[in-house]
ChimeraX commands (.cxc) that place a marker at each C-alpha (Angstrom):
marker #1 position 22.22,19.96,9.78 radius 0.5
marker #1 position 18.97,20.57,8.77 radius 0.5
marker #1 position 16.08,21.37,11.54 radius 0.5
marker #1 position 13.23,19.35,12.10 radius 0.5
marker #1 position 10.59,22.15,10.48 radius 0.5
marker #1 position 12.31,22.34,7.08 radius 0.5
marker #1 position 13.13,18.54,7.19 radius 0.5
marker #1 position 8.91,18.53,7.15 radius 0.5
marker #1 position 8.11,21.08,4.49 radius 0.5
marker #1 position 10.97,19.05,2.32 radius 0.5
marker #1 position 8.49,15.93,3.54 radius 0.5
marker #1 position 5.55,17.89,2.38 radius 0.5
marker #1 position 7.40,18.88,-1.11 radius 0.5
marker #1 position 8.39,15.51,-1.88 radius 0.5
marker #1 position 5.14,14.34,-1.40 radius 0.5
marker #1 position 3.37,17.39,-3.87 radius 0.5
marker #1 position 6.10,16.20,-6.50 radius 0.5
marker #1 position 5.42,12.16,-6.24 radius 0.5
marker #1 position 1.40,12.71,-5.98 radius 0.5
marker #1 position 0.66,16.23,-7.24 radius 0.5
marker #1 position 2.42,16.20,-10.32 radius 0.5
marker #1 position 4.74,19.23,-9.27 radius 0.5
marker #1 position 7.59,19.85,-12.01 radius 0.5
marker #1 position 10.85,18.30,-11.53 radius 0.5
marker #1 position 12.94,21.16,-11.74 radius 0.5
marker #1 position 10.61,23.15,-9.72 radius 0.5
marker #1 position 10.90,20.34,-7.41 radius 0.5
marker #1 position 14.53,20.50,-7.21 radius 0.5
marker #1 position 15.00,24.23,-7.02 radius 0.5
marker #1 position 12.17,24.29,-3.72 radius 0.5
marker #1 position 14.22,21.20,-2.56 radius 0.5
marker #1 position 17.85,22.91,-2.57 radius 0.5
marker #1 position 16.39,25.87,-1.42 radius 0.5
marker #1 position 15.26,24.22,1.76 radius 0.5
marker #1 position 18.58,21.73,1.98 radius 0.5
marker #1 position 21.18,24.57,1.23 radius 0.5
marker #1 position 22.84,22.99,-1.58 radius 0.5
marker #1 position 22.40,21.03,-4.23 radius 0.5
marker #1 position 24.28,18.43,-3.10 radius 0.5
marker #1 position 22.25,18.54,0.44 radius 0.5
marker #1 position 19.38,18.18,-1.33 radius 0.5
marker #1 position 20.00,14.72,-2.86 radius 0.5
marker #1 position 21.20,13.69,0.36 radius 0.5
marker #1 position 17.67,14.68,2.08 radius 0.5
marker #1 position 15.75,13.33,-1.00 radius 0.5
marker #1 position 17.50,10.25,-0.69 radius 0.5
marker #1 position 16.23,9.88,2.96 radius 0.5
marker #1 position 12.48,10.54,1.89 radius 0.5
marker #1 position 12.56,8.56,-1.12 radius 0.5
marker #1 position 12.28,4.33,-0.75 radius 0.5
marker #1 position 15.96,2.79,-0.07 radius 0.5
marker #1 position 16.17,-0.06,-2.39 radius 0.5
marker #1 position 19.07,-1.16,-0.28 radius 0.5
marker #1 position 17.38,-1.21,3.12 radius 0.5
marker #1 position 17.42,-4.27,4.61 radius 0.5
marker #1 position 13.90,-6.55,4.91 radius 0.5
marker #1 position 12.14,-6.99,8.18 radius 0.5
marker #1 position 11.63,-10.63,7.05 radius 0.5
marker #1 position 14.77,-11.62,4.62 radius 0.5
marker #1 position 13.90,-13.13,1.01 radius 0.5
marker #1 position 15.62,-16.47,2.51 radius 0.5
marker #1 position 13.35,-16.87,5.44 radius 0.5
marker #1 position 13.59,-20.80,6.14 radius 0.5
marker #1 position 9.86,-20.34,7.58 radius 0.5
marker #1 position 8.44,-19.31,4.16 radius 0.5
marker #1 position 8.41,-20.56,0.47 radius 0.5
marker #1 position 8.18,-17.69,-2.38 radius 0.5
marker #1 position 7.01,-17.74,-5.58 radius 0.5
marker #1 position 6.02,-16.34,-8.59 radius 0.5
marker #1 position 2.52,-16.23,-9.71 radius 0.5
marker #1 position 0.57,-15.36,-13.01 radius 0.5
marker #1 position -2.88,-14.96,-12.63 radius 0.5
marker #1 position -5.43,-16.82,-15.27 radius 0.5
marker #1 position -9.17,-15.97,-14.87 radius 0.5
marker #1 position -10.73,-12.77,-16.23 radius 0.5
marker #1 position -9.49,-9.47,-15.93 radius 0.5
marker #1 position -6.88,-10.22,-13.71 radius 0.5
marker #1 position -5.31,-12.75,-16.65 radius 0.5
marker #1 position -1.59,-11.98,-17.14 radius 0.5
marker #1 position -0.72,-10.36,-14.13 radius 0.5
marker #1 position 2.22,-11.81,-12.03 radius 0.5
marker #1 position 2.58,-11.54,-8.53 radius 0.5
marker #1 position 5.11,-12.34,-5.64 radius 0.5
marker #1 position 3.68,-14.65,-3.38 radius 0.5
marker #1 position 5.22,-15.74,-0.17 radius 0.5
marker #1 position 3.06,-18.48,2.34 radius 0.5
marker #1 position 4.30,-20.66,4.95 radius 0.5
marker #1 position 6.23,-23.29,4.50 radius 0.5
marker #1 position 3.30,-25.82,5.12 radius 0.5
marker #1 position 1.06,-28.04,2.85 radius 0.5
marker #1 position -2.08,-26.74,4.66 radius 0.5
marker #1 position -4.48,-24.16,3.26 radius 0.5
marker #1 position -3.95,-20.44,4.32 radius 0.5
marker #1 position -6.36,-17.13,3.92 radius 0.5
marker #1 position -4.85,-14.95,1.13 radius 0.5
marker #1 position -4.09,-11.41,1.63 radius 0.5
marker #1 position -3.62,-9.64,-1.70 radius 0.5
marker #1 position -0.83,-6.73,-1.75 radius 0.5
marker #1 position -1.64,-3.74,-3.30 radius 0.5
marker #1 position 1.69,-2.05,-3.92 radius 0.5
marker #1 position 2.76,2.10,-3.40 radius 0.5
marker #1 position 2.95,4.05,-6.99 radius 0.5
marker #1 position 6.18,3.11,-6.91 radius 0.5
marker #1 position 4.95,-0.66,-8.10 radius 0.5
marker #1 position 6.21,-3.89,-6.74 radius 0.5
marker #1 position 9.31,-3.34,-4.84 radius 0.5
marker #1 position 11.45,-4.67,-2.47 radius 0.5
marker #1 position 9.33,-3.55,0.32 radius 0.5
marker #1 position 6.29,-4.50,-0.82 radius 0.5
marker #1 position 7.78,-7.87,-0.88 radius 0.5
marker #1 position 8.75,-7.56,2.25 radius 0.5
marker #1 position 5.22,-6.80,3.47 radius 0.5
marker #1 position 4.13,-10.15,1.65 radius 0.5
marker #1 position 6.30,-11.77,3.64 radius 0.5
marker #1 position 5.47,-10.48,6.76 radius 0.5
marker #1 position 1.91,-11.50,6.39 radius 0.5
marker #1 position 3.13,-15.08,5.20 radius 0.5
marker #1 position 5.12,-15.33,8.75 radius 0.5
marker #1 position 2.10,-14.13,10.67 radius 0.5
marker #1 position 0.03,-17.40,8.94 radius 0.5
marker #1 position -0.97,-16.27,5.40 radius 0.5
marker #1 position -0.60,-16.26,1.85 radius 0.5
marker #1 position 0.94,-13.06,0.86 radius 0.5
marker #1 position 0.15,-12.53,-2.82 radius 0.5
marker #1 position 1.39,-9.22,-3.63 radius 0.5
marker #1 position 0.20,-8.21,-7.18 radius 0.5
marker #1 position 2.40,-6.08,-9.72 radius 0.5
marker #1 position -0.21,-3.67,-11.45 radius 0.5
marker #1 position 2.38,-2.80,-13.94 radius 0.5
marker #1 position 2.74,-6.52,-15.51 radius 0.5
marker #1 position 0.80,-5.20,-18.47 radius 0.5
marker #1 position 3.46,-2.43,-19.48 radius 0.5
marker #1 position 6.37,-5.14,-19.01 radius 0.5
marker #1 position 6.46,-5.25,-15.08 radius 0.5
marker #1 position 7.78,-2.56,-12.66 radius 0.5
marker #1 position 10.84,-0.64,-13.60 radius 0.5
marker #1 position 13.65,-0.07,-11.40 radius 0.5
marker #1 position 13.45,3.52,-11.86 radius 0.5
marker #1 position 10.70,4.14,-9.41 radius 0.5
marker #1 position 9.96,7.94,-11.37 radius 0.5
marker #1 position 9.34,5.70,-14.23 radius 0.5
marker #1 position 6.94,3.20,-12.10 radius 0.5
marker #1 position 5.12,5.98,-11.22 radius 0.5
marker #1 position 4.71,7.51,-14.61 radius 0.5
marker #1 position 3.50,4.34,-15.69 radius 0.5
marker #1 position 1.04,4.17,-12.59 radius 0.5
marker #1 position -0.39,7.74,-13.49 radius 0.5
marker #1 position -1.40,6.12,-16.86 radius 0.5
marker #1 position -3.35,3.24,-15.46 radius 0.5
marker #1 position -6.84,3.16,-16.33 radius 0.5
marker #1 position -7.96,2.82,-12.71 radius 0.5
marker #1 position -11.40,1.35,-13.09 radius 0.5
marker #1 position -9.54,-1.93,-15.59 radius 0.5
marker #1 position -6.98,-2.51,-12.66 radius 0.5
marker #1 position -9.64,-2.05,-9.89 radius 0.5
marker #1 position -11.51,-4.88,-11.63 radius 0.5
marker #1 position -8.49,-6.78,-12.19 radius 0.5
marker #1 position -8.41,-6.54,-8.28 radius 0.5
marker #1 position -11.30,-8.15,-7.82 radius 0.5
marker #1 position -10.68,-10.46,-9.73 radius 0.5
marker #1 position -7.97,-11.56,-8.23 radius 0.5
marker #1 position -9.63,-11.40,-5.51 radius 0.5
marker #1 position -12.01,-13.79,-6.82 radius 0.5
marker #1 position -9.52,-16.28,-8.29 radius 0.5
marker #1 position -7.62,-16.35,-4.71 radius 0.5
marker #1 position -10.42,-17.65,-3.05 radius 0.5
marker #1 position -10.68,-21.04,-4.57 radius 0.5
marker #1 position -6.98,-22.12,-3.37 radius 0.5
marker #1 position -7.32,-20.07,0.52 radius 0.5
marker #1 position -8.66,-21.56,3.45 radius 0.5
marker #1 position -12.06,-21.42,3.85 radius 0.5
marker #1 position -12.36,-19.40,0.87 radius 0.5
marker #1 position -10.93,-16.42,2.52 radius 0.5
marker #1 position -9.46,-13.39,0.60 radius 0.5
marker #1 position -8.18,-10.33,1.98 radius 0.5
marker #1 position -6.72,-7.17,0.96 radius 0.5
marker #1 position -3.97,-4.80,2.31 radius 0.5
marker #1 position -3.05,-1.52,0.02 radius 0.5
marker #1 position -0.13,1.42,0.90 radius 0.5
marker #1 position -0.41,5.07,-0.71 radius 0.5
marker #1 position -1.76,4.29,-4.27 radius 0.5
marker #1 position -2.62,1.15,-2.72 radius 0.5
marker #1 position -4.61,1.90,0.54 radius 0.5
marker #1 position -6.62,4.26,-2.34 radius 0.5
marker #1 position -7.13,0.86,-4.44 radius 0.5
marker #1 position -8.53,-1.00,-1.22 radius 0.5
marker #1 position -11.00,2.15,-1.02 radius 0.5
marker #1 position -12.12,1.08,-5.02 radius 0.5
marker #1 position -11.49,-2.60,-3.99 radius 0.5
marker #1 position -14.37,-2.52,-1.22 radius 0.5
marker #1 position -16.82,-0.38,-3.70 radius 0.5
marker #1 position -16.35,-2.89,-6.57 radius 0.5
marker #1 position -15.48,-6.73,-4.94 radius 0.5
marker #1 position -18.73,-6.95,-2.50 radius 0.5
marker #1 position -18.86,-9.80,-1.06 radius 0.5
marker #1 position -15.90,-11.09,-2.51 radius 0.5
marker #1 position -13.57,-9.58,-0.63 radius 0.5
marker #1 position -13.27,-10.45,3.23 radius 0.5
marker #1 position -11.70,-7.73,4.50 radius 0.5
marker #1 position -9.53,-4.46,3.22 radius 0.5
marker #1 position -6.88,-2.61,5.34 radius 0.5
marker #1 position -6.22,0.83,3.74 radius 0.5
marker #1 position -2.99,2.74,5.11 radius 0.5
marker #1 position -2.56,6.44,4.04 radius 0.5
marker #1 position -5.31,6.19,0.68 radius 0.5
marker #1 position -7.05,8.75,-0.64 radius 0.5
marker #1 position -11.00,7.60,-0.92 radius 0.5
marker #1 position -13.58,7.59,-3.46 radius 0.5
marker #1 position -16.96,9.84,-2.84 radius 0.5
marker #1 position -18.28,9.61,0.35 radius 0.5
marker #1 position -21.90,8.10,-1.54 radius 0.5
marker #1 position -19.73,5.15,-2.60 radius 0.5
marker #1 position -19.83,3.94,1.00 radius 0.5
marker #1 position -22.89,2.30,0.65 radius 0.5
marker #1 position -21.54,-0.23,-1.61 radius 0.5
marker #1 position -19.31,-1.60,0.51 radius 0.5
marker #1 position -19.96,-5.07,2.25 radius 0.5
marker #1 position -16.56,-6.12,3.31 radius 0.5
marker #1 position -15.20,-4.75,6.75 radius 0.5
marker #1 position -12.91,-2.35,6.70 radius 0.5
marker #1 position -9.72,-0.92,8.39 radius 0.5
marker #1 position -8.51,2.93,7.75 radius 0.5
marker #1 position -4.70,4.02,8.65 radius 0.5
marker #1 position -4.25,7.36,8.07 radius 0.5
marker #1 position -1.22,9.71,9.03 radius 0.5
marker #1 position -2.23,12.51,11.10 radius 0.5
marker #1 position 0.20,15.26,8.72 radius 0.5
marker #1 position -0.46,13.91,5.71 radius 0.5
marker #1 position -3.48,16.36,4.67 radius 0.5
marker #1 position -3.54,15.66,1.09 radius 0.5
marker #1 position -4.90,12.13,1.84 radius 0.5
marker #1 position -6.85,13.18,5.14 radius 0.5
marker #1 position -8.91,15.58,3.01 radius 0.5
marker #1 position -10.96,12.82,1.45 radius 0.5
marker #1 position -10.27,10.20,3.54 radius 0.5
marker #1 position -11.74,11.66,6.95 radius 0.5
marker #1 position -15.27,11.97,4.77 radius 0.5
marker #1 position -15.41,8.60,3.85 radius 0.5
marker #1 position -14.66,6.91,7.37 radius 0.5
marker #1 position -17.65,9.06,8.64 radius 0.5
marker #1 position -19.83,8.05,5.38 radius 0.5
marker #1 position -18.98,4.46,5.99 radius 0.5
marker #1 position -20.05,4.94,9.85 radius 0.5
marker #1 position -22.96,6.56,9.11 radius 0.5
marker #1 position -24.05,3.92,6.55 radius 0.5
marker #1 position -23.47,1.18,9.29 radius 0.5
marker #1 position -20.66,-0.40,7.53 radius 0.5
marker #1 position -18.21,-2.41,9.52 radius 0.5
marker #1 position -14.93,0.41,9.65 radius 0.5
marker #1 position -12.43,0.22,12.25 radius 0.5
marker #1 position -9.95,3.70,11.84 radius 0.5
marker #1 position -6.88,4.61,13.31 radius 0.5
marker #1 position -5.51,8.13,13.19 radius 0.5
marker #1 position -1.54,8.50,14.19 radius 0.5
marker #1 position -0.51,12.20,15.94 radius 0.5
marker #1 position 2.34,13.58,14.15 radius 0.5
marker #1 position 3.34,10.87,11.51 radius 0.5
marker #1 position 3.91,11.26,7.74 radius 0.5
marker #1 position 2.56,9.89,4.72 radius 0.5
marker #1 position 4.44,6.27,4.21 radius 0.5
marker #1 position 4.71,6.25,7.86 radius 0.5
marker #1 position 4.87,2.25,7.23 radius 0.5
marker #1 position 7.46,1.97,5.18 radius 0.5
marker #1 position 10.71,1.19,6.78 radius 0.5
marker #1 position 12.59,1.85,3.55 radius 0.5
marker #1 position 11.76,5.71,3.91 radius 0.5
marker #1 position 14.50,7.33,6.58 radius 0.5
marker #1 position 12.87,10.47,6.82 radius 0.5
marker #1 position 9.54,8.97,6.82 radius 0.5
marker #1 position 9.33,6.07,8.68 radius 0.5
marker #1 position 7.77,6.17,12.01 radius 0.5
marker #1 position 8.50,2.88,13.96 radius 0.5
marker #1 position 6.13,2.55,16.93 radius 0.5
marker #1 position 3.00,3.88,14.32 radius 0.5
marker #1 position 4.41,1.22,11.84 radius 0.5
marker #1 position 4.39,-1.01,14.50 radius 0.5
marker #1 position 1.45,-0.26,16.15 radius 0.5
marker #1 position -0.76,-0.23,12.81 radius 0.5
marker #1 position 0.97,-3.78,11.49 radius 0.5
marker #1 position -0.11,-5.52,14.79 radius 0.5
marker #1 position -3.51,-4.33,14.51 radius 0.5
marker #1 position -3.59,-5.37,10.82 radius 0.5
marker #1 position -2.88,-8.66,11.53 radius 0.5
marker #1 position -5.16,-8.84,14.64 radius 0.5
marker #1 position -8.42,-7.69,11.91 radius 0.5
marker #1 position -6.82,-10.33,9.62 radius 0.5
marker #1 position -7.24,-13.20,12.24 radius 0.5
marker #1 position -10.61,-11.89,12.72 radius 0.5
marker #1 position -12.04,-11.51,9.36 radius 0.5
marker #1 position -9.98,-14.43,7.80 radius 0.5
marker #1 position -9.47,-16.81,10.28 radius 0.5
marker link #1:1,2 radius 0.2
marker link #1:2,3 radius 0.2
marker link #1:3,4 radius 0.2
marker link #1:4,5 radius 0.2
marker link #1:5,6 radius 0.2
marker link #1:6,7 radius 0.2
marker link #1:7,8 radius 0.2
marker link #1:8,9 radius 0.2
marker link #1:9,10 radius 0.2
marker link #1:10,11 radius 0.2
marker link #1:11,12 radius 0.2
marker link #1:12,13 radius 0.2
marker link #1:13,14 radius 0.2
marker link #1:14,15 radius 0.2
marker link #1:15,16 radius 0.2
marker link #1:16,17 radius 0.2
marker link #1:17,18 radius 0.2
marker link #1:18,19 radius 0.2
marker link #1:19,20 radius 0.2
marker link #1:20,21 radius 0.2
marker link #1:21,22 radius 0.2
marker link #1:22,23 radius 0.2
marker link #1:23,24 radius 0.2
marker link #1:24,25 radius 0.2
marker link #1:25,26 radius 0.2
marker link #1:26,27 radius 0.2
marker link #1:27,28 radius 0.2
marker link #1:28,29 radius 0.2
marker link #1:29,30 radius 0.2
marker link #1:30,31 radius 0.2
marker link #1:31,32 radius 0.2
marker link #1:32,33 radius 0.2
marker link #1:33,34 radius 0.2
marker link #1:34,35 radius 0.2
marker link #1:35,36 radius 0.2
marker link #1:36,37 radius 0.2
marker link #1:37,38 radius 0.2
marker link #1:38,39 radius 0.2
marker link #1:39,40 radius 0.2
marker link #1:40,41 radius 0.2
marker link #1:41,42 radius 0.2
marker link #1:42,43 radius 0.2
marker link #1:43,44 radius 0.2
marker link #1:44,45 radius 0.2
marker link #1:45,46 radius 0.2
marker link #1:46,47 radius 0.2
marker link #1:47,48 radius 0.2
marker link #1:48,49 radius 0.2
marker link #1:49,50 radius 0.2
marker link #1:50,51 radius 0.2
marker link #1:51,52 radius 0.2
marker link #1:52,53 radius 0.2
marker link #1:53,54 radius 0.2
marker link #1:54,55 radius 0.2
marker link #1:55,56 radius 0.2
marker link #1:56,57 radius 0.2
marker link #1:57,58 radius 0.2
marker link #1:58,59 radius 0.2
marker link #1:59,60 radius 0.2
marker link #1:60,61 radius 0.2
marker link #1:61,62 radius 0.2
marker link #1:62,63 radius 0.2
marker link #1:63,64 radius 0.2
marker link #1:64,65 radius 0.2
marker link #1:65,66 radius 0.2
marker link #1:66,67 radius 0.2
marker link #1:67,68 radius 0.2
marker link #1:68,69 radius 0.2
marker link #1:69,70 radius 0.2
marker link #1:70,71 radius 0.2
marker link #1:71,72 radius 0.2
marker link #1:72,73 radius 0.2
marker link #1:73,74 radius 0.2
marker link #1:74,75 radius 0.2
marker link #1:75,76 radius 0.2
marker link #1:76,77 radius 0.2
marker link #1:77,78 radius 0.2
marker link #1:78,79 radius 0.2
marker link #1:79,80 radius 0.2
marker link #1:80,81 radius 0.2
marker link #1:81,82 radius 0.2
marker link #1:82,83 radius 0.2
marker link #1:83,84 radius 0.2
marker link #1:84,85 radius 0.2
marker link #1:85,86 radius 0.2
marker link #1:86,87 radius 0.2
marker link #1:87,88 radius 0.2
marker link #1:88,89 radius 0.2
marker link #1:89,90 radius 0.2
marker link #1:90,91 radius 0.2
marker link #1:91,92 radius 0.2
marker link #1:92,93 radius 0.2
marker link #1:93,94 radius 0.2
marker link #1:94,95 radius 0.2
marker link #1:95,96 radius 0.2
marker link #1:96,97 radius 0.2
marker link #1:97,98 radius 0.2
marker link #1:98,99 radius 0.2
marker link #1:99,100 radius 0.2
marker link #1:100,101 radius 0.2
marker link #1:101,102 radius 0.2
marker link #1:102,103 radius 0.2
marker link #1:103,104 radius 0.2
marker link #1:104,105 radius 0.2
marker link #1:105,106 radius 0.2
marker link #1:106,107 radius 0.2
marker link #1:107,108 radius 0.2
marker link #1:108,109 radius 0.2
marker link #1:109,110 radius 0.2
marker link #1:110,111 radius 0.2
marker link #1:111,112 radius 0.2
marker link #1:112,113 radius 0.2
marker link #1:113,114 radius 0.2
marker link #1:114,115 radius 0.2
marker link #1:115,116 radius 0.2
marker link #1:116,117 radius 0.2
marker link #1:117,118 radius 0.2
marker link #1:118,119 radius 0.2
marker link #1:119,120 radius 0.2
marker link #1:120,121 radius 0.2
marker link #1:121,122 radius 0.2
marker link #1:122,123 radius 0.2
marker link #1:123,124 radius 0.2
marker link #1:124,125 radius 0.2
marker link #1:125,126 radius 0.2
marker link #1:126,127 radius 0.2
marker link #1:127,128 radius 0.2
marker link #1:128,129 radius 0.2
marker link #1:129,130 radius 0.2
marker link #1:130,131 radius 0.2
marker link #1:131,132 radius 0.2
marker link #1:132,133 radius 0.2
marker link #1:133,134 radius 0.2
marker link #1:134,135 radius 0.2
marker link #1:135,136 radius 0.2
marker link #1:136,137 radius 0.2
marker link #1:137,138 radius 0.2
marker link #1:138,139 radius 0.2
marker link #1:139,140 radius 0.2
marker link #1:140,141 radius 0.2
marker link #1:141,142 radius 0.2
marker link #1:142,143 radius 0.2
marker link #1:143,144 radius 0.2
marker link #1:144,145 radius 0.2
marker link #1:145,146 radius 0.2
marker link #1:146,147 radius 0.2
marker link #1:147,148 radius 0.2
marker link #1:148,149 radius 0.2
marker link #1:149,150 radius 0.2
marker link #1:150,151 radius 0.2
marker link #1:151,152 radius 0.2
marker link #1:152,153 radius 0.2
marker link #1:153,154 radius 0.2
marker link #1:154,155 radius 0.2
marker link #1:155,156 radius 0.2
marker link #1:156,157 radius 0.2
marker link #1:157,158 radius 0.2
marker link #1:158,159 radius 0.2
marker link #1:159,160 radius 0.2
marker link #1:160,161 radius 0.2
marker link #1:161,162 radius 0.2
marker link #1:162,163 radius 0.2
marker link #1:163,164 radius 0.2
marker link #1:164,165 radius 0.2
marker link #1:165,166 radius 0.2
marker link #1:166,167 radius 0.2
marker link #1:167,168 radius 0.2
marker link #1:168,169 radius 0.2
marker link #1:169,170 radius 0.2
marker link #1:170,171 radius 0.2
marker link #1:171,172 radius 0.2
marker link #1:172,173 radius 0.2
marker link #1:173,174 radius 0.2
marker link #1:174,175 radius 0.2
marker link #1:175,176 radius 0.2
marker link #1:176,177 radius 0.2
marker link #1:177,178 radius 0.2
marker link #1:178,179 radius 0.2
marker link #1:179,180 radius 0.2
marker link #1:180,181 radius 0.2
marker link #1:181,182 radius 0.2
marker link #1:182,183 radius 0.2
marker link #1:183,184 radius 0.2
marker link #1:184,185 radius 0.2
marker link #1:185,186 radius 0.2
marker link #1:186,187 radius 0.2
marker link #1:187,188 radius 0.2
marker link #1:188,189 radius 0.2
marker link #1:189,190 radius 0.2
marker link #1:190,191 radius 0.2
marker link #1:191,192 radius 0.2
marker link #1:192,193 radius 0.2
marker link #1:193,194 radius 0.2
marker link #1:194,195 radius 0.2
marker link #1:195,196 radius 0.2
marker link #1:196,197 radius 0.2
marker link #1:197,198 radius 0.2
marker link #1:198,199 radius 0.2
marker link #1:199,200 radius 0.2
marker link #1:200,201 radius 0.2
marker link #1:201,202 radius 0.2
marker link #1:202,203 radius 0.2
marker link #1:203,204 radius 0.2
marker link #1:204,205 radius 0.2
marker link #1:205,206 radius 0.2
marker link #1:206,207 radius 0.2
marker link #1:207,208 radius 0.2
marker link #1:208,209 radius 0.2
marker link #1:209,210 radius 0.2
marker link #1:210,211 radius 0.2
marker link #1:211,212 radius 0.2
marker link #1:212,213 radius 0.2
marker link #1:213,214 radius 0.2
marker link #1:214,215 radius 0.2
marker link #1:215,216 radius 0.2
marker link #1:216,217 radius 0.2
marker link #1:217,218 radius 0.2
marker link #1:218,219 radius 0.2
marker link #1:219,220 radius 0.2
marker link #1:220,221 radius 0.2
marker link #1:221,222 radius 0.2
marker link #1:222,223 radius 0.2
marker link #1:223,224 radius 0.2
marker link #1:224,225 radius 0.2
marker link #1:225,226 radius 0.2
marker link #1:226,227 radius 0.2
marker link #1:227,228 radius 0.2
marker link #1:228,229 radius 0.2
marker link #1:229,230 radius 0.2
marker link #1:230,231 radius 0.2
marker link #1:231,232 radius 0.2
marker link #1:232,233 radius 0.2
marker link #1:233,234 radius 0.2
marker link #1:234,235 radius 0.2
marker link #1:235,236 radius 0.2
marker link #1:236,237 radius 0.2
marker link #1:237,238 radius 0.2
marker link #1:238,239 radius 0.2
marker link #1:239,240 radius 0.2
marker link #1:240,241 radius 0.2
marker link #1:241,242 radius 0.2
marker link #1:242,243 radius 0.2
marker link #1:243,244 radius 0.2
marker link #1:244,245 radius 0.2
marker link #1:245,246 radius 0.2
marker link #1:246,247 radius 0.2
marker link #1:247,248 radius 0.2
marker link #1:248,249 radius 0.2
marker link #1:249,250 radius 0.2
marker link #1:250,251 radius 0.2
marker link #1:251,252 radius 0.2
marker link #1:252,253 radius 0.2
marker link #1:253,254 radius 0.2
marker link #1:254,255 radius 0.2
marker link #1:255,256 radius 0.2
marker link #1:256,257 radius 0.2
marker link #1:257,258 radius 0.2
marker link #1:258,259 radius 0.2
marker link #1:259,260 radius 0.2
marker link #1:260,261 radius 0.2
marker link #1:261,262 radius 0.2
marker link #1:262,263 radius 0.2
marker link #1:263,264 radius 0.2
marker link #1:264,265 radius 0.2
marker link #1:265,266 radius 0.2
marker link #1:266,267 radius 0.2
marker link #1:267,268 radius 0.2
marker link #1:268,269 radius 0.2
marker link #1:269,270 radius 0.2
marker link #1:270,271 radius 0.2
marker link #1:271,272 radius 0.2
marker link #1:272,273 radius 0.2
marker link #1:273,274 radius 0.2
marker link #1:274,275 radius 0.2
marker link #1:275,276 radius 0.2
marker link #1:276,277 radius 0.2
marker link #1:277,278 radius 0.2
marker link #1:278,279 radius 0.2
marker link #1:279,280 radius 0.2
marker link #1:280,281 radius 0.2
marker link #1:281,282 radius 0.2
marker link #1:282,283 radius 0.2
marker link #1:283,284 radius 0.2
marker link #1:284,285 radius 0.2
marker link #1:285,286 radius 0.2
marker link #1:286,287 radius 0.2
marker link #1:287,288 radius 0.2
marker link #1:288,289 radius 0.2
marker link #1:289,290 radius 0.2
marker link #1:290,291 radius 0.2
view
């Protein structure tokens, strides 16, 4: 068995080797160095790492929801395709727009569209890698292809979207929720979209300079997991630029949680009653902002 300290510093590797750009087979020697074995080691990377066979909080088949997919036509979002999932209802909903990990549209990011379609909205999550042929199942070579993005084209693809969104949502009504490469996209979102965009929800995302924060207009809700100092380094600046620049933030710090705290399909990761507790009030600043 492996003890709960080196369990965390294999945490904290993983996480230099999917965001810091930390050599594979440096990665791997740390990693069974830690673990014991080589074997061990793919066992305890396997826990970190997303599960593609965990099973969804809300199942594809839901007989609440319909699911579709979409291909966006206006602008700079044209030719992207998206999983959407909205209650099964011919009346209007808000849209919240997905904004996937840098592991690109998965299973769980489904998942989360889903969960935002049972809670009363239209869960559009987005694949940023539709340009390069979709996301791969190889999530090393999603996030290769991520790392290549040209971040300011896809942030205004975002908005865009954004944009687009609003003319079939209730009320007009478009917001945002982004994870990891995503919650640092909803950061870039709220500096670019304006007005356009209702209302962002960043969990765990690094953030742009603290003078962007004057930009924003939209209201704003910061997760952020209280080990995860790579992200907390920038991210703690910006929630007390935004503040000081009067903007509408709501943030949420959670004690001794990980990076991807959210994401159920992470063993080692995952962190129930924060994923919990954070979804519930992500929903609640939906219903507020959006209606």
């Amino acid at each position: 068995m492996i003890d709960q300290d080196k369990r965390q510093e294999a945490i904290l590797l993983y996480d230099r080797f999917t965001h810091e750009g930390l050599d594979r087979r440096d990665f791997m020697t740390r990693m069974t160095a830690i673990a014991g074995s080589a074997a061990a080691a793919e066992l305890l990377i396997a826990g970190i790492a997303a599960s593609p066979a965990a099973a969804a909080i809300v199942p594809a088949n839901d007989k609440r929801l319909t699911t579709r997919t979409m291909t966006f036509s206006e602008g700079a979002a044209r030719g992207y395709k998206a999983y959407v999932a909205e209650p099964r209802t011919r009346s209007l909903k808000p849209s919240v727009l997905v904004i996937h990990e840098n592991r690109g549209l998965n299973d769980y990011t489904r998942d989360v569209a889903r969960r935002l379609a049972v809670a009363g909205f239209r869960g559009v999550a987005a694949d940023f890698l539709s340009a390069s042929g979709g996301t791969p199942a190889n999530e090393d070579k999603a996030r290769e292809m991520i790392g290549k993005l040209d971040l300011g084209a896809v942030t205004a693809a975002g908005a865009a979207m954004v944009r687009e969104l609003a003319k079939s949502s209730r009320g007009g009504k478009v917001g945002a929720v982004g994870f990891c490469w995503g919650g640092a996209f909803i950061n870039r979102l709220a500096v670019l979209a304006g007005k356009d965009l209702d209302a962002g929800v960043s969990y765990y995302g690094t953030a742009p300079s603290p003078a962007e924060a004057a930009k924003v207009q939209s209201p704003l809700l910061i997760h952020l997991a209280g080990l995860d100092e790579r992200v907390n380094r920038s991210a703690y600046p910006w929630v007390k630029a935004l503040r000081a620049a009067k903007k509408p933030v709501e943030y949420h710090g959670y004690a001794g949680v990980n990076h991807a705290f959210h994401n159920d399909t992470s063993a080692e990761r995952y962190a129930k009653a924060a994923a919990e507790l954070s979804w519930e009030r992500t929903i609640r600043f939906f219903k507020r902002y959006l209606g």
